[in-house]
Gaussian input, Z-matrix of N, CA and C with variables (Angstrom, degrees):
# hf/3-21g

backbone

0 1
 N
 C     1     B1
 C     2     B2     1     A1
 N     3     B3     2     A2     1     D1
 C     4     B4     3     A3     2     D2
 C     5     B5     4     A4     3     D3
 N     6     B6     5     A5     4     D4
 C     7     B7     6     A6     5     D5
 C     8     B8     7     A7     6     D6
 N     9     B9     8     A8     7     D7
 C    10    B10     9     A9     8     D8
 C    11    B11    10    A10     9     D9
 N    12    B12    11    A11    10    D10
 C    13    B13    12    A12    11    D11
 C    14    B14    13    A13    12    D12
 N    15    B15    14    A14    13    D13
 C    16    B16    15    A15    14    D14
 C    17    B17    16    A16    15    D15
 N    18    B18    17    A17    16    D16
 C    19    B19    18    A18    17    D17
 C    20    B20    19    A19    18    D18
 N    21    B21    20    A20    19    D19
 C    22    B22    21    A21    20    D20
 C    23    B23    22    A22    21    D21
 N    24    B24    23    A23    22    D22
 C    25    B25    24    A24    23    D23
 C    26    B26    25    A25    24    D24
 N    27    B27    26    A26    25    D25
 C    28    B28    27    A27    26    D26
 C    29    B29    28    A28    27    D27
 N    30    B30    29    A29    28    D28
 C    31    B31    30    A30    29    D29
 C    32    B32    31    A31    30    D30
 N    33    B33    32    A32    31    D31
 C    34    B34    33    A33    32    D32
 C    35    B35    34    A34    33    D33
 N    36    B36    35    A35    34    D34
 C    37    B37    36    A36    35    D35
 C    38    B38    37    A37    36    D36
 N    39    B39    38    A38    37    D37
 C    40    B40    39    A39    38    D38
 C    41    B41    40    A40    39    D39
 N    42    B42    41    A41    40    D40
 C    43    B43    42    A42    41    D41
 C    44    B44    43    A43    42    D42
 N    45    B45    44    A44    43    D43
 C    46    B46    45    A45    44    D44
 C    47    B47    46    A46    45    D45
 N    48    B48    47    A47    46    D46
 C    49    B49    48    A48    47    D47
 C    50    B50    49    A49    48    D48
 N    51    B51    50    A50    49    D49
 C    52    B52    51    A51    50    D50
 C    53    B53    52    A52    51    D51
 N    54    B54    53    A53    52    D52
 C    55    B55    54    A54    53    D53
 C    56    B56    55    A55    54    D54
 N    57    B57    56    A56    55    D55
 C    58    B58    57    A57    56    D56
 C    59    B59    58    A58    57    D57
 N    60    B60    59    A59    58    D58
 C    61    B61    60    A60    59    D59
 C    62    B62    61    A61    60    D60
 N    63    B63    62    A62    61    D61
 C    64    B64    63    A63    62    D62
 C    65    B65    64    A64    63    D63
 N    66    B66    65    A65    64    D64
 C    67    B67    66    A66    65    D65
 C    68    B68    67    A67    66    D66
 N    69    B69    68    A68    67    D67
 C    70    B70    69    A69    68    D68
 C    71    B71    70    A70    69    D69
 N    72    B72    71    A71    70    D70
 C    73    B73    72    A72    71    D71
 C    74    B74    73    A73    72    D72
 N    75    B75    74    A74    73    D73
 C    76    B76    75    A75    74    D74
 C    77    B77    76    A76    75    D75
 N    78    B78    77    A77    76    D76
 C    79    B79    78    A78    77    D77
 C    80    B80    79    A79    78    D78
 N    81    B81    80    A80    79    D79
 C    82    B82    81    A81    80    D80
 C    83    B83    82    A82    81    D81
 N    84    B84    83    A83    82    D82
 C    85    B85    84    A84    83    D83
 C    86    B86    85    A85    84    D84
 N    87    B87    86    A86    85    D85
 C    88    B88    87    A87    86    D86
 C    89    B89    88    A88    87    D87
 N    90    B90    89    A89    88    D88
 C    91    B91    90    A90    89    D89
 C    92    B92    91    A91    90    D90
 N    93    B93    92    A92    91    D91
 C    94    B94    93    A93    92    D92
 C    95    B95    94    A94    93    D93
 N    96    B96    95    A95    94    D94
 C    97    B97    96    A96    95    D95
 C    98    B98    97    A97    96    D96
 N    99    B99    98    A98    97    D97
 C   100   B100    99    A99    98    D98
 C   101   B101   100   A100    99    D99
 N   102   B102   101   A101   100   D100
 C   103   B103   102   A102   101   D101
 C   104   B104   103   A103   102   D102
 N   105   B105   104   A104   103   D103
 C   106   B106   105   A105   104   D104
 C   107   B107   106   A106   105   D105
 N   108   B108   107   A107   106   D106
 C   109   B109   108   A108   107   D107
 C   110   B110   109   A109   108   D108
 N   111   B111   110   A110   109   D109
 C   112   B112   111   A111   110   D110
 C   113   B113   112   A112   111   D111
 N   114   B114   113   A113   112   D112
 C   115   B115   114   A114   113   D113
 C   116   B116   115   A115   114   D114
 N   117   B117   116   A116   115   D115
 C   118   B118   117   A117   116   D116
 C   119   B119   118   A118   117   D117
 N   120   B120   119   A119   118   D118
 C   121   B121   120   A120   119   D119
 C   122   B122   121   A121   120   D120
 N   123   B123   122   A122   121   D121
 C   124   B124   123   A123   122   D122
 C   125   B125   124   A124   123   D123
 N   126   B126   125   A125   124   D124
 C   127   B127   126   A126   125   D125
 C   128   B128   127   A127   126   D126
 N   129   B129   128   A128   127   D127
 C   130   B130   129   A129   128   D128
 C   131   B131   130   A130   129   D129
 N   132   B132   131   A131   130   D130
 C   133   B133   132   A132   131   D131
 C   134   B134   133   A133   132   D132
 N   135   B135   134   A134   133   D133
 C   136   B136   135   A135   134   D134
 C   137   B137   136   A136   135   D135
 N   138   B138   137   A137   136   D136
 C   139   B139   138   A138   137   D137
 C   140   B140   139   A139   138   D138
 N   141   B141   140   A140   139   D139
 C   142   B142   141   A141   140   D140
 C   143   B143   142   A142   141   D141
 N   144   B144   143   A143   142   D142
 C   145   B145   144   A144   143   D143
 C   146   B146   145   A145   144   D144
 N   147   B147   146   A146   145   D145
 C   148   B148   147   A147   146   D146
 C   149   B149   148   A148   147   D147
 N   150   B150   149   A149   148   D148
 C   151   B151   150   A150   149   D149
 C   152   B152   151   A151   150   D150
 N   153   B153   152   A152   151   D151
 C   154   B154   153   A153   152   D152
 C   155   B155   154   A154   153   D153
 N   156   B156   155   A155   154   D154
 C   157   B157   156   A156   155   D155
 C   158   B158   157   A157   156   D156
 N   159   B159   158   A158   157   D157
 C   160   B160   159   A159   158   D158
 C   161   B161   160   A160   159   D159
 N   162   B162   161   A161   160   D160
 C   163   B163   162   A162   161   D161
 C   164   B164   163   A163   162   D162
 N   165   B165   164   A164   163   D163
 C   166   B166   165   A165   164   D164
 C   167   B167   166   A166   165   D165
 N   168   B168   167   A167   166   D166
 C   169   B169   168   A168   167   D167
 C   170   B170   169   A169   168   D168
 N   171   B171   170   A170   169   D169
 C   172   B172   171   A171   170   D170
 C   173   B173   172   A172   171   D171
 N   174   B174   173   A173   172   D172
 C   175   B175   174   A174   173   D173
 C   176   B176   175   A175   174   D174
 N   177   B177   176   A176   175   D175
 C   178   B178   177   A177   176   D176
 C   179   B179   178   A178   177   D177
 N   180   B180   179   A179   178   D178
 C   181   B181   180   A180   179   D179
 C   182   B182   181   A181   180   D180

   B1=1.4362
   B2=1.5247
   B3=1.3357
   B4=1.1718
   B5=1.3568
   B6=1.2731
   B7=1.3123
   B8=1.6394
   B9=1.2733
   B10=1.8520
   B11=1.2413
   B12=1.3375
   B13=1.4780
   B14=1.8571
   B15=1.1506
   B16=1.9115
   B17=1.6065
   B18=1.3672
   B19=1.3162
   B20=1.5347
   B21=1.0999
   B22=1.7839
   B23=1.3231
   B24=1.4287
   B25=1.4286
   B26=1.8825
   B27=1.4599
   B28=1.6997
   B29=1.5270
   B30=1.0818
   B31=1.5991
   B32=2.1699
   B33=1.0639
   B34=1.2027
   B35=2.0306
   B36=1.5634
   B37=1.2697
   B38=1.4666
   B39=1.3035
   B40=1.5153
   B41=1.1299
   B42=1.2792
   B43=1.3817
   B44=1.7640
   B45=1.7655
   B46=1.2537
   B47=1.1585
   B48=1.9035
   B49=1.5150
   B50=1.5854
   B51=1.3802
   B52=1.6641
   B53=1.5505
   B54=1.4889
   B55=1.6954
   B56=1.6699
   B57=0.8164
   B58=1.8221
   B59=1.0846
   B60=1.3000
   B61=1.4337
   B62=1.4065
   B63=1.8837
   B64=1.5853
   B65=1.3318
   B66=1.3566
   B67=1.5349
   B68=1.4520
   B69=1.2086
   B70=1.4092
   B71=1.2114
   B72=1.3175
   B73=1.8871
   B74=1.7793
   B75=1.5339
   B76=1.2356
   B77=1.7904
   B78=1.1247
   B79=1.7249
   B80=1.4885
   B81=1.4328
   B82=1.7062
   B83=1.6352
   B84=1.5929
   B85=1.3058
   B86=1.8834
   B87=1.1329
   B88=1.5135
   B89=1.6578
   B90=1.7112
   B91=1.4659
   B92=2.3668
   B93=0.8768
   B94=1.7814
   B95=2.0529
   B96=0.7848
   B97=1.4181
   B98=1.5292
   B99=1.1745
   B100=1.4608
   B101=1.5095
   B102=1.5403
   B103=1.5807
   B104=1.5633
   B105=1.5034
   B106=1.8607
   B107=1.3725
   B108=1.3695
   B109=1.8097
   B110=1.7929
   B111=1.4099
   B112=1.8084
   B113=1.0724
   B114=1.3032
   B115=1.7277
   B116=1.4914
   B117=1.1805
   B118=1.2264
   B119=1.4472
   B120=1.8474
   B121=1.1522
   B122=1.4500
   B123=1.3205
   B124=1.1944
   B125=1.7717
   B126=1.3400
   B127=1.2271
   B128=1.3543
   B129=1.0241
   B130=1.9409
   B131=1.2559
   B132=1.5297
   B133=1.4987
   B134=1.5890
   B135=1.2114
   B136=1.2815
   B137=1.6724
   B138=1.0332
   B139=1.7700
   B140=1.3674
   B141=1.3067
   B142=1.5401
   B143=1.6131
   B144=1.6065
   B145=1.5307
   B146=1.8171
   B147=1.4854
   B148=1.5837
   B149=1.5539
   B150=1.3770
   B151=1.7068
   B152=1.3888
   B153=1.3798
   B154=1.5504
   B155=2.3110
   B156=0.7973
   B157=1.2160
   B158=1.9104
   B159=1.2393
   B160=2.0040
   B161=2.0541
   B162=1.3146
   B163=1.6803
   B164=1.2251
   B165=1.7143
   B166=1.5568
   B167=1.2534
   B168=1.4273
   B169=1.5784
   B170=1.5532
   B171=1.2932
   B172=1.7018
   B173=1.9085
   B174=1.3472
   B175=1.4978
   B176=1.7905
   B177=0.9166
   B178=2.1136
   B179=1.5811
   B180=1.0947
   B181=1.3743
   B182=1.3453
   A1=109.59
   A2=121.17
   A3=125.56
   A4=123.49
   A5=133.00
   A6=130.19
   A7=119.12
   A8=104.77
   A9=108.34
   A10=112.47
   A11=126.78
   A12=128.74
   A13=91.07
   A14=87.18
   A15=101.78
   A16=91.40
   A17=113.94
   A18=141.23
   A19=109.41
   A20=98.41
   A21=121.54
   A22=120.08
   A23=122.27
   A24=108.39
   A25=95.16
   A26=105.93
   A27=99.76
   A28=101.61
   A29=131.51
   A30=132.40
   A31=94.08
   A32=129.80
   A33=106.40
   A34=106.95
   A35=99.84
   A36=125.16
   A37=88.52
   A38=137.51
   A39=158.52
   A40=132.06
   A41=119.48
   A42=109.90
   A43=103.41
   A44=124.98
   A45=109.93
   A46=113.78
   A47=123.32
   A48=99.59
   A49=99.57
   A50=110.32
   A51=121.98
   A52=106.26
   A53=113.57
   A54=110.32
   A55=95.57
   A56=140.61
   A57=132.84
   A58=107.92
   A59=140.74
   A60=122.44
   A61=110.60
   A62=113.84
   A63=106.54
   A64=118.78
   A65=115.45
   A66=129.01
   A67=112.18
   A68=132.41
   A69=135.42
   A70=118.91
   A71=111.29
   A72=114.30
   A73=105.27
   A74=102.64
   A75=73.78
   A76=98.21
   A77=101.54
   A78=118.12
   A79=105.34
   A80=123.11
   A81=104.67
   A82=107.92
   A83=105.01
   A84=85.47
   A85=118.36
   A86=125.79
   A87=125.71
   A88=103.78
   A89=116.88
   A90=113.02
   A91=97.86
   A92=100.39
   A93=108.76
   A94=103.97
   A95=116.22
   A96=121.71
   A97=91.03
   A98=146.32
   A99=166.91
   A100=84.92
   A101=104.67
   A102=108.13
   A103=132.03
   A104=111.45
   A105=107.63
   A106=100.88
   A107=137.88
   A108=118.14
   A109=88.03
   A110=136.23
   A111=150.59
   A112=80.27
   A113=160.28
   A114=128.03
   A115=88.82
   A116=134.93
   A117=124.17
   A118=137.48
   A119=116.92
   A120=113.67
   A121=137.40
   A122=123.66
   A123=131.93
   A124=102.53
   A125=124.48
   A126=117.81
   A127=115.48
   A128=108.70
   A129=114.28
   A130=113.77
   A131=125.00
   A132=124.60
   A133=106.47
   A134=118.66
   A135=120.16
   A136=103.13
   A137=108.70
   A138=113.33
   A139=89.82
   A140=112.82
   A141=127.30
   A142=101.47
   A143=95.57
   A144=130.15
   A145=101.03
   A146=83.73
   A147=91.90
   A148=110.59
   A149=104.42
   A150=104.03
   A151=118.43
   A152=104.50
   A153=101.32
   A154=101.36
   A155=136.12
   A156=150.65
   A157=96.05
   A158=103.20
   A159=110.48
   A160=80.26
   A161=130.94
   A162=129.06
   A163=143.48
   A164=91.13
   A165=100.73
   A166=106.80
   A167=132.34
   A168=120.56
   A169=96.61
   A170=124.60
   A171=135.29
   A172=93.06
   A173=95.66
   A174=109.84
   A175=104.29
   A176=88.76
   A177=109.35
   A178=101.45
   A179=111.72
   A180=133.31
   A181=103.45
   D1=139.18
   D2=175.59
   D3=-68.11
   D4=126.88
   D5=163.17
   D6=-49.10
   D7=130.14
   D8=171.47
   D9=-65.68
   D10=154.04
   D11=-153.52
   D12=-158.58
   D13=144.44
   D14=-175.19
   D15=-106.29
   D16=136.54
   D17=-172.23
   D18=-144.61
   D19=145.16
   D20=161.97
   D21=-71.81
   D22=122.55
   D23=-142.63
   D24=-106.91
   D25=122.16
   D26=-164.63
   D27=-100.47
   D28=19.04
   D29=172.15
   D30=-120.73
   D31=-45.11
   D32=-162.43
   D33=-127.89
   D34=83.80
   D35=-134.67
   D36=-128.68
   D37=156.11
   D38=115.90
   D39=-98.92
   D40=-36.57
   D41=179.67
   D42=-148.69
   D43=-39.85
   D44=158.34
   D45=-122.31
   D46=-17.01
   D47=-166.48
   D48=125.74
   D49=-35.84
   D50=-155.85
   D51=-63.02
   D52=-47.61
   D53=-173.65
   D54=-90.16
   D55=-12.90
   D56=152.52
   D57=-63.58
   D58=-54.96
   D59=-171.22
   D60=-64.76
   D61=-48.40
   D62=170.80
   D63=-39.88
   D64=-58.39
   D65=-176.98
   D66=-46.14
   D67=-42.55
   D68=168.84
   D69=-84.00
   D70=-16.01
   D71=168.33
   D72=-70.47
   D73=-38.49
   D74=-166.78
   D75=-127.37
   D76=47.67
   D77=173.86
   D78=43.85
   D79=53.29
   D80=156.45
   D81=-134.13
   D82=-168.08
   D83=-168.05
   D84=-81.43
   D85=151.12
   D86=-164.55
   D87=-66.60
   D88=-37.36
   D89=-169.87
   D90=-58.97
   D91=-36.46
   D92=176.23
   D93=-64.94
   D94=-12.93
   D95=178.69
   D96=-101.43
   D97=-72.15
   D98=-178.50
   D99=-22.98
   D100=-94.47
   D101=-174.48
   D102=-48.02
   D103=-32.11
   D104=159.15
   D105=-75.64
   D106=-13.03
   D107=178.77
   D108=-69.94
   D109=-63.67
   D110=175.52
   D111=-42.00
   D112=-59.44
   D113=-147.97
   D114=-86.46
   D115=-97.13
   D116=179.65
   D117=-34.06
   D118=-2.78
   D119=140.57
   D120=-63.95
   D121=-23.61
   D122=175.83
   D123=-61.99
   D124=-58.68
   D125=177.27
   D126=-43.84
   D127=-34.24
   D128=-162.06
   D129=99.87
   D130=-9.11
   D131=-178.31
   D132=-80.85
   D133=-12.15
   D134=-168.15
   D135=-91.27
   D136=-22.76
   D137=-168.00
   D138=-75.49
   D139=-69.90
   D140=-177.20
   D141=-12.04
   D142=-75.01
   D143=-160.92
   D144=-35.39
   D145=-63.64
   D146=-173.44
   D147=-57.05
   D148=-62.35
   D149=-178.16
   D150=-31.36
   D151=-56.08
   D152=-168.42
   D153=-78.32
   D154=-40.17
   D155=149.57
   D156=-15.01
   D157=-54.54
   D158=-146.69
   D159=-94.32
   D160=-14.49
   D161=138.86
   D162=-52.45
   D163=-63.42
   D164=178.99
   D165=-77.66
   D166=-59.18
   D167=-148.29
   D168=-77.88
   D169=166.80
   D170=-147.39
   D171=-139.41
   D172=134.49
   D173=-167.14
   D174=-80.22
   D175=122.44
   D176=165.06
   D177=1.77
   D178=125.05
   D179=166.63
   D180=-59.60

């Protein structure tokens, strides 16, 4: 069996891909990923998060 793998999601995307790939990594809906990336943007931990996230993780085969 194949191991699950976190991807950049290139069909259900706004700006990199980052809360689609979570959202399909871990099967829920992406707008619920969207809005905890905005709550934790207000801190600034969320920008971070994503930025470096919208680097490292590698877009859909």
């Amino acid at each position: 069996m194949e191991p699950k793998r976190l991807y950049r999601s290139r069909k259900d995307r706004i700006v990199c891909g980052v809360c689609g790939g979570v959202a399909n990594y871990f099967n829920v809906d992406p707008t619920l990923i969207r809005l905890a990336f905005v709550l934790f943007g207000c801190t600034g931990t969320g920008i971070l998060a994503y930025l470096v996230a919208a680097v490292i993780v590698p877009d859909e085969p």
